[in-house]
N, C-alpha and C positions, 0 to 999 in steps of 0.2 A: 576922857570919860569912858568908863567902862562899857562894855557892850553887854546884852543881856543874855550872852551866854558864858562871857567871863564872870557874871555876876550869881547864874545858875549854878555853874562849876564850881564858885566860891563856898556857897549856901550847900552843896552837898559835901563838898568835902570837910566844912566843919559840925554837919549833921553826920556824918557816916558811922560814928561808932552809936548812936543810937536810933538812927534810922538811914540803912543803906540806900540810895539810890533817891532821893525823897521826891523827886521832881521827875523823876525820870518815869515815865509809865511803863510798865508791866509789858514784858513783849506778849501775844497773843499767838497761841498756837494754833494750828489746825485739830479740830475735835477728831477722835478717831470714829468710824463707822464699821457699820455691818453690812456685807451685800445682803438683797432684797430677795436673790435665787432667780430676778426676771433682769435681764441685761440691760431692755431700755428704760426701764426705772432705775437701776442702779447707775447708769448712765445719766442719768434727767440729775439725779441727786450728789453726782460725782462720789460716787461709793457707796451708797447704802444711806439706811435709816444712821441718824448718830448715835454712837452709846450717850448712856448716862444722860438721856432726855426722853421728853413725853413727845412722839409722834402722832398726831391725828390724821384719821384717813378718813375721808370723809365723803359719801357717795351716796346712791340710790337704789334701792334694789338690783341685781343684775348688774352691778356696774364695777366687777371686779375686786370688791372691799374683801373681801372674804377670804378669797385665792390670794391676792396678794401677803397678806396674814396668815398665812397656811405656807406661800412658799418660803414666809421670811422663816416662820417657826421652822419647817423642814429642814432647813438649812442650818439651825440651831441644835436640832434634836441628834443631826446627823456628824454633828463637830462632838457628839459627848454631852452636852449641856442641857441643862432640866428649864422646859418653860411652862408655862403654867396660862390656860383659857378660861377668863371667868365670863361665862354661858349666860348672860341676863337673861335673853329673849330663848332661852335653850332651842337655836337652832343649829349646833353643829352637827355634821353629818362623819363618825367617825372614819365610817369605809371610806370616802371620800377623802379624809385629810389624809389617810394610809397610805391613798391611791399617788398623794401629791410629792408622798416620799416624807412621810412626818413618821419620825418612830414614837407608837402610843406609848412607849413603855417608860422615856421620857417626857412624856407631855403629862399636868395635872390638869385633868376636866372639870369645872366646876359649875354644874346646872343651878339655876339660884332659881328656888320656887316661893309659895306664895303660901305663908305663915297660918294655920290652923284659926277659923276666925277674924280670916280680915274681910274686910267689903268687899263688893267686886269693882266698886267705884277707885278703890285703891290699891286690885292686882298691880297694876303695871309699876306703882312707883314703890310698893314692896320690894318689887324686884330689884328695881334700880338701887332703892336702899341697898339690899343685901348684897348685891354686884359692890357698890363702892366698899363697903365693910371689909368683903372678902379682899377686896385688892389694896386695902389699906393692912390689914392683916399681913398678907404675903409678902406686902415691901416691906413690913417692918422684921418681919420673918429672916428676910433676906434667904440667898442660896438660888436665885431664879434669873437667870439669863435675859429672860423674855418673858412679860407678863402681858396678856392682852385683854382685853373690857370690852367687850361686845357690847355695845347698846344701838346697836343699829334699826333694828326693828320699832325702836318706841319715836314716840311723834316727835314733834323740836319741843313742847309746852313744857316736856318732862327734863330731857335734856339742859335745857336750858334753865330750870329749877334748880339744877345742882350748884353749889356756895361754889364762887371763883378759891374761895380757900383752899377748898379740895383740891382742886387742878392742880396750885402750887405748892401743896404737901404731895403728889406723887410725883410734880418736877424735883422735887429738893429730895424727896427719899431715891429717885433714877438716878440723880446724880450723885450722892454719895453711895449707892450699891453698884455704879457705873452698869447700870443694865436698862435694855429694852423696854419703853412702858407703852405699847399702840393702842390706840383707844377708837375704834369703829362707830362713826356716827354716818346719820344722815346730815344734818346740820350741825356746821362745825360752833361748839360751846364751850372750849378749855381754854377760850382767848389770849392774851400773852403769856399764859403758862407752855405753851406749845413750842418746840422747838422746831418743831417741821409741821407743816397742814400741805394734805396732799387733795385737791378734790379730783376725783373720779365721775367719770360722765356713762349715763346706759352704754351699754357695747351694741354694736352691729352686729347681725347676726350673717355669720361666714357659713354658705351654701354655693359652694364654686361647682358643684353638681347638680345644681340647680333644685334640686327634690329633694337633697337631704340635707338635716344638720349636721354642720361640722363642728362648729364654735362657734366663739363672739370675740370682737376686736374689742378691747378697751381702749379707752384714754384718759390720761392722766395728766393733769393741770396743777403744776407748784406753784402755790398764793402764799408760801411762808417759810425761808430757813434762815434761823437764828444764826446758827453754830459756820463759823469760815470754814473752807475748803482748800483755800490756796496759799501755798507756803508766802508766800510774801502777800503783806496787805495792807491798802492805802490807810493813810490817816485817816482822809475822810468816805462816809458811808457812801457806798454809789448803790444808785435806786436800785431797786427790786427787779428785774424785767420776770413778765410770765412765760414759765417756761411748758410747754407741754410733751408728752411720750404717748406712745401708741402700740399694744401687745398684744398676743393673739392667743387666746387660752381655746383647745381644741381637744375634741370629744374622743374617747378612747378609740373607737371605732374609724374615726377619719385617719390615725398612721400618724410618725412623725412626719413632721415636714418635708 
């Protein structure tokens, strides 16, 4: 009696001229990545953010969302490559992303304000509107490395309003423009569209002078990555473990380390 691998062998080799391999699955490569510009996030995630998916970073005020997204761009701006900020809550601080090593001159800034005649019961989700538009725009635009969605500032009610559809039209347009898409929340809302969710926790504040500030320590806690890292990889899925990192962003005034 045959065994059922001389029986698979069988079945492909008289499928091969119209379907190669029929039975055989698709080997699985490692996704390529981007470094992050901070070592123990690019480390926590073995290389960076991956291309050609939606990363969500996901935190609290003060809790490093911002700089992380600044040093990834820097890093981008600084290789030649055009990224593009779309500003919901327009709170970026230009001198400050300059300071982080971001060239403006490749970065697109994009402030999304609040339409001639709207309520004031519906500033905020104007915004959010016109934030999604523009970045649906720009992927479809294509030419952008790295595009980032700021909606950090607005509550979870609004966030969380937005159609799961959207998420997975700027998963499917990242990965066929193979570029960068980080989306800045307080609460994470792009649910299995996400290839990576990063949460961020307040930072500590670093005063080893006791009387002055220096910085703040973040941390960073990975709850989600899609995309494999390692060149060989088992058949079956092994759990998730949570992984955390820890950085230290310090004040101009304090000196390198």
């Amino acid at each position: 009696m045959p065994t059922a691998q001389h029986l698979r062998a069988q079945i492909e080799a008289n499928l091969a001229e119209r379907i190669p391999s029929a039975l055989t699955p698709l080997p699985r490569v490692p996704s390529p990545v981007a470094p992050t510009g901070i070592h123990e996030i690019d480390a926590l995630l073995h290389g960076g953010f991956p291309v050609g998916a939606l990363s969500e970073i996901v935190g609290p005020e003060c809790s490093g969302r911002t700089s992380l997204a600044l040093a990834f761009v820097a890093g981008r701006t600084q290789e030649g490559k055009v990224c593009a900020w779309v500003d919901v809550s327009d709170t970026l601080h230009p001198e400050s992303a300059a300071a982080m090593g971001v060239d403006l001159s490749r970065l697109l800034w994009i402030r999304c304000g609040v339409a001639p005649g709207t309520a004031p019961l519906r500033k905020l989700w104007s915004r959010l509107e016109q934030g999604l538009k523009v970045s649906d725009l720009l992927l479809q635009a294509g030419g952008f490395c790295c595009i980032v969605l700021d909606i950090g500032s607005l509550p979870a009610e609004y966030a969380l309003r937005v159609p799961l559809a959207t998420w997975f039209r700027f998963r499917a347009a990242a990965e066929r423009l193979q570029a960068n898409v980080l989306l800045l929340t307080q609460h994470a809302c792009s649910r299995n569209s996400a290839g990576l969710v990063l949460c961020l926790n307040p930072g500590s504040v670093l005063n080893h002078n006791s009387t002055v500030f220096t910085g703040l320590e973040h941390k960073a806690e990975l709850t989600r990555q899609r995309f494999p890292h390692d060149k060989v990889l088992p058949l079956r899925k092994q759990p998730q473990n949570v992984q955390t990192a820890a950085w230290q962003a310090r004040t101009v005034w304090a000196g390198p380390r």
